[in-house]
N, CA and C of each residue as an Amber inpcrd file, in Angstrom:
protein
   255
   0.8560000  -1.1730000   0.0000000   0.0000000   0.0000000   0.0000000
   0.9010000   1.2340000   0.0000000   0.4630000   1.8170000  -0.8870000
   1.5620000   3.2930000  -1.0130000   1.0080000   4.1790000   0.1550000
   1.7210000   5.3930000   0.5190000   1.9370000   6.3870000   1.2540000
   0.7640000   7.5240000   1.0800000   0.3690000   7.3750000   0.2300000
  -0.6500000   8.3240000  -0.4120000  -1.7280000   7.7070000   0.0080000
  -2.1270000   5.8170000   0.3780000  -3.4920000   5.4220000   0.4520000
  -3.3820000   5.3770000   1.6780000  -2.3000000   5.4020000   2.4400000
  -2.1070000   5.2360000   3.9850000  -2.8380000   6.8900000   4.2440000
  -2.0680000   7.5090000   4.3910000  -2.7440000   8.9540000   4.0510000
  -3.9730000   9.2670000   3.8700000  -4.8090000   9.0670000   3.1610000
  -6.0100000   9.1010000   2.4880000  -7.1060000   8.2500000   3.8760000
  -6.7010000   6.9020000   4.2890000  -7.5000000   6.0690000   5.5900000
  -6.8370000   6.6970000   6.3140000  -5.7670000   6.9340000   7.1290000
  -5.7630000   8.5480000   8.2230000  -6.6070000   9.0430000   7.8670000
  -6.9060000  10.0750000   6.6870000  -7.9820000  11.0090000   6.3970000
  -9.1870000  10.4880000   7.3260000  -9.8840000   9.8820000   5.9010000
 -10.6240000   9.3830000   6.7740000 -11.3280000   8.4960000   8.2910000
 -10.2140000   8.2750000   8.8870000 -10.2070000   7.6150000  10.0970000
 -10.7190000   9.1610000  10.8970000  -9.5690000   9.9330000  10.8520000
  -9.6740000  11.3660000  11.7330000 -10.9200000  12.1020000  11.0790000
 -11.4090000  12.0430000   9.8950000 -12.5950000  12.6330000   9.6760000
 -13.9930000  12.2070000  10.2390000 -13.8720000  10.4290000  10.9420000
 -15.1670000   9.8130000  11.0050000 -14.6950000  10.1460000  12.6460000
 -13.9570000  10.4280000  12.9070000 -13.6720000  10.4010000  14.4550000
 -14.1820000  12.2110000  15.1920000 -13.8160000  13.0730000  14.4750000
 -14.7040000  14.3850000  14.3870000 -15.7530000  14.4730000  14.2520000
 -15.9040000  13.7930000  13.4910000 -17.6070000  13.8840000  13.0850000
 -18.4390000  13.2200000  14.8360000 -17.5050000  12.3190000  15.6000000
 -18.6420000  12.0080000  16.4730000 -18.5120000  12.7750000  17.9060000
 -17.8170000  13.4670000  17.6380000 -17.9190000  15.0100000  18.9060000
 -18.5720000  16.0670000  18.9740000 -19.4100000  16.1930000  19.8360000
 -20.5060000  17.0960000  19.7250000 -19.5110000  18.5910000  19.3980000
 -21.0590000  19.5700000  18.8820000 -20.1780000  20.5440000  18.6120000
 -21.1430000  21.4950000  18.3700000 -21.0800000  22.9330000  19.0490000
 -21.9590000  24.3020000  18.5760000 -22.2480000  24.3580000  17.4050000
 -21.1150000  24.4430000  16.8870000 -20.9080000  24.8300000  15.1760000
 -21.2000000  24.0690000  14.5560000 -21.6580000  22.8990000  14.7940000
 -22.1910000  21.8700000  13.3260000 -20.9500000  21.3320000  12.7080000
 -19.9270000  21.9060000  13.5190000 -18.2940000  20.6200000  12.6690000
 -18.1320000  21.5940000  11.4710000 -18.3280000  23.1140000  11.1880000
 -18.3840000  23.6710000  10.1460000 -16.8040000  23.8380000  10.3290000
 -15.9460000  24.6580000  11.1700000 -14.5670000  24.8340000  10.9580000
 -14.0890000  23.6490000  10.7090000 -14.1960000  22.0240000  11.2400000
 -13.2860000  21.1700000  11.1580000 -13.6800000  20.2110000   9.6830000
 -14.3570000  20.9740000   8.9990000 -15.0440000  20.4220000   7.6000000
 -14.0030000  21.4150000   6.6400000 -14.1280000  22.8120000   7.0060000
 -13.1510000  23.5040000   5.9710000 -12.0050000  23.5100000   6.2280000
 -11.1690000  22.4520000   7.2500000 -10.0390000  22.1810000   7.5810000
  -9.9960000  20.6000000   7.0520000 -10.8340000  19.9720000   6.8590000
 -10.5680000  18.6730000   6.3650000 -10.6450000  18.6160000   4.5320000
 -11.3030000  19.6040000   4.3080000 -11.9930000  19.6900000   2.5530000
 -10.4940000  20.3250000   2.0950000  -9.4290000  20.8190000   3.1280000
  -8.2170000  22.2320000   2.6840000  -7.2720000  20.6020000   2.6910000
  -7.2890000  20.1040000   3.3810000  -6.3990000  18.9800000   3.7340000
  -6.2390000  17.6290000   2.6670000  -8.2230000  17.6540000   2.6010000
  -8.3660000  16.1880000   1.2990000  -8.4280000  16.7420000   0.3010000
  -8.4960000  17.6080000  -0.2640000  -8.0830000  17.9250000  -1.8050000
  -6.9940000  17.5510000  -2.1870000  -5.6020000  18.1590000  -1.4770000
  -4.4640000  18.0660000  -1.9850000  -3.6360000  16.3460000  -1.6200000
  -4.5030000  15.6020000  -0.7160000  -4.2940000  14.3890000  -0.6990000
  -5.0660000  13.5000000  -1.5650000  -6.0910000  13.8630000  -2.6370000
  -6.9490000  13.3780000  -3.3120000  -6.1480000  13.4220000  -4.7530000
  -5.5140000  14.7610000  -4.7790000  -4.9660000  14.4190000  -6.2620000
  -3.8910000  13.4990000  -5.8800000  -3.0320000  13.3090000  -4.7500000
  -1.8380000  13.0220000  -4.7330000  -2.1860000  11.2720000  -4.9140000
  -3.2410000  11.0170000  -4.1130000  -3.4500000   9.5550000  -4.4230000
  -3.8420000   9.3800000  -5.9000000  -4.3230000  10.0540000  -6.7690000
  -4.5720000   9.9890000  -8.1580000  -3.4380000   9.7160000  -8.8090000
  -2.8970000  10.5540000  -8.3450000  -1.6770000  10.8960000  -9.5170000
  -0.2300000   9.1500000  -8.8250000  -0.2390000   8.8060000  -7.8560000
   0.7150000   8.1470000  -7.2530000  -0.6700000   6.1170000  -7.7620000
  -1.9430000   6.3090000  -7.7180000  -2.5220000   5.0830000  -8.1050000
  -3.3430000   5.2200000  -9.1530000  -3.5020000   6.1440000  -9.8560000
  -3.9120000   5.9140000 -10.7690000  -5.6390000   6.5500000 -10.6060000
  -6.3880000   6.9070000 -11.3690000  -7.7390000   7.3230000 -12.0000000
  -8.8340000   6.7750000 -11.0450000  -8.7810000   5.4690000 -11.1430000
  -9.6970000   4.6470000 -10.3330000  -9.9240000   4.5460000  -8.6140000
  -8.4270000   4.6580000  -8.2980000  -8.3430000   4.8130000  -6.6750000
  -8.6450000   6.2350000  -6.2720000  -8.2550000   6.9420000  -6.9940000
  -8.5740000   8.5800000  -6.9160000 -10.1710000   8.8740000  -6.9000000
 -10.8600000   8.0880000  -8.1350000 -12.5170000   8.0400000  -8.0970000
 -13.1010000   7.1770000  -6.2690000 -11.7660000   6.3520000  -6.4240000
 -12.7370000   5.7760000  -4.8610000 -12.4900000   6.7150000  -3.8600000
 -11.5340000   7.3490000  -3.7580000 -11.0170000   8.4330000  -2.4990000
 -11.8430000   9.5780000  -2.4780000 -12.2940000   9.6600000  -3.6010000
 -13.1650000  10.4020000  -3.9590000 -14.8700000  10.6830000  -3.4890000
 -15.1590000   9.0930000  -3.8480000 -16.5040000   8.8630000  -3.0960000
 -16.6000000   8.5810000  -1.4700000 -15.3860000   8.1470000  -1.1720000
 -15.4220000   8.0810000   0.2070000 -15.2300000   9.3700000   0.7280000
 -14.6400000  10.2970000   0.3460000 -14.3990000  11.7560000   0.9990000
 -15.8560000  12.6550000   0.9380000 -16.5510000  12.6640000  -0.6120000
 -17.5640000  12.7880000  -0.3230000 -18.9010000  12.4150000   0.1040000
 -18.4260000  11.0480000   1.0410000 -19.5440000  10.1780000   1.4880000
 -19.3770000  11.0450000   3.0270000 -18.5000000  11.4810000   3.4580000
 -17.4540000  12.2220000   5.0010000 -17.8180000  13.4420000   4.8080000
 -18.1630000  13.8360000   3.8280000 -18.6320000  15.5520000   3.7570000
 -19.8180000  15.7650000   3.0830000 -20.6560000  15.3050000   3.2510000
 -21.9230000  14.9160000   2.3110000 -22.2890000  16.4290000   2.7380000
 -22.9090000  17.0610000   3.6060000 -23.2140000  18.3310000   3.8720000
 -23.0250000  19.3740000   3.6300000 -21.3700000  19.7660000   3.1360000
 -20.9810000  20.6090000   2.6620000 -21.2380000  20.2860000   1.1510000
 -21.1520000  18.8780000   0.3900000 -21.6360000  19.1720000  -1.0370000
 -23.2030000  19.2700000  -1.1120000 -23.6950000  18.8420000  -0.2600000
 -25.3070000  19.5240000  -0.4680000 -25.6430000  21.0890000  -0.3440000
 -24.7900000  21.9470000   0.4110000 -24.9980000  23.2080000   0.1720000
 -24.3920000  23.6880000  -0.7040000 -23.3450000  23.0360000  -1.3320000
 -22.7340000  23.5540000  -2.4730000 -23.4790000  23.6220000  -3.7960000
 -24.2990000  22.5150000  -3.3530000 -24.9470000  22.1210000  -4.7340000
 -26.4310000  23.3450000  -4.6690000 -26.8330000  23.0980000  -3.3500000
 -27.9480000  24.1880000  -3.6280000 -27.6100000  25.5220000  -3.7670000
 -26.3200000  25.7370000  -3.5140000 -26.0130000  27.3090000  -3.7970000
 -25.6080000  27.6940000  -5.6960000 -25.1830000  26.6870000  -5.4790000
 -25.1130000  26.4550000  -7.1900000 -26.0780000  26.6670000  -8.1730000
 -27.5240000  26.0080000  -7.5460000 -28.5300000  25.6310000  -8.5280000
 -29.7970000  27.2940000  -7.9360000 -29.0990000  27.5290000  -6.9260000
 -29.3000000  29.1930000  -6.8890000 -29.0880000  30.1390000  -7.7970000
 -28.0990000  29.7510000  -7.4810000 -26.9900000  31.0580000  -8.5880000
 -27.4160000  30.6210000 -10.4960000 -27.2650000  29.6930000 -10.3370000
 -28.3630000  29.6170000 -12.0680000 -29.8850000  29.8760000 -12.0490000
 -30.6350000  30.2670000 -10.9510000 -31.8620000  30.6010000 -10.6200000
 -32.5730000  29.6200000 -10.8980000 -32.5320000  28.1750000 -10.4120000
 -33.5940000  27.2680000 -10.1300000 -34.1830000  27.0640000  -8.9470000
 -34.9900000  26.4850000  -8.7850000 -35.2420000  26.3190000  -6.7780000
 -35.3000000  25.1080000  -6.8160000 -35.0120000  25.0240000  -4.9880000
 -35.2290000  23.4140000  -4.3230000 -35.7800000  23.0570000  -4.6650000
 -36.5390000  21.6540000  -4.6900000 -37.1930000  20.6940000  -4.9110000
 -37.7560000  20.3340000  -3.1890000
């Protein structure tokens, strides 16, 4: 296992482990500290395994941040002026 997938399960180990501490804020700072962190470990596993492991690091990161891409997405489908559903 390369250094990059070791990396990547840290990620996510310390991301599922935040997630179960209560918190005022809704885990909003330790989400834009984990999204600053797994990006640049997301390409690195791409680029070090290839297309496919990168697509899985991928779905697992956004299976760990599902919340922040749901507001992303509705701010998105804002800004082209559609509404929620």
């Amino acid at each position: 296992m390369s250094l990059s997938l070791i990396a990547v399960l840290f990620w996510l180990v310390l991301a599922n482990v935040i997630a179960m501490f209560p918190s005022k804020k809704n885990h909003w700072p330790a989400a834009y500290a984990l999204i600053a962190i797994g990006v640049p470990l997301l390409g690195w596993a791409t680029l070090e395994n290839g297309p496919v492991i990168g697509l899985l690091s991928l779905i697992a990161g956004a299976s760990v941040l599902r919340w922040p891409l749901i507001y992303l997405w509705r701010w998105l489908r804002r800004g082209r002026g559609q509404r929620d559903a």
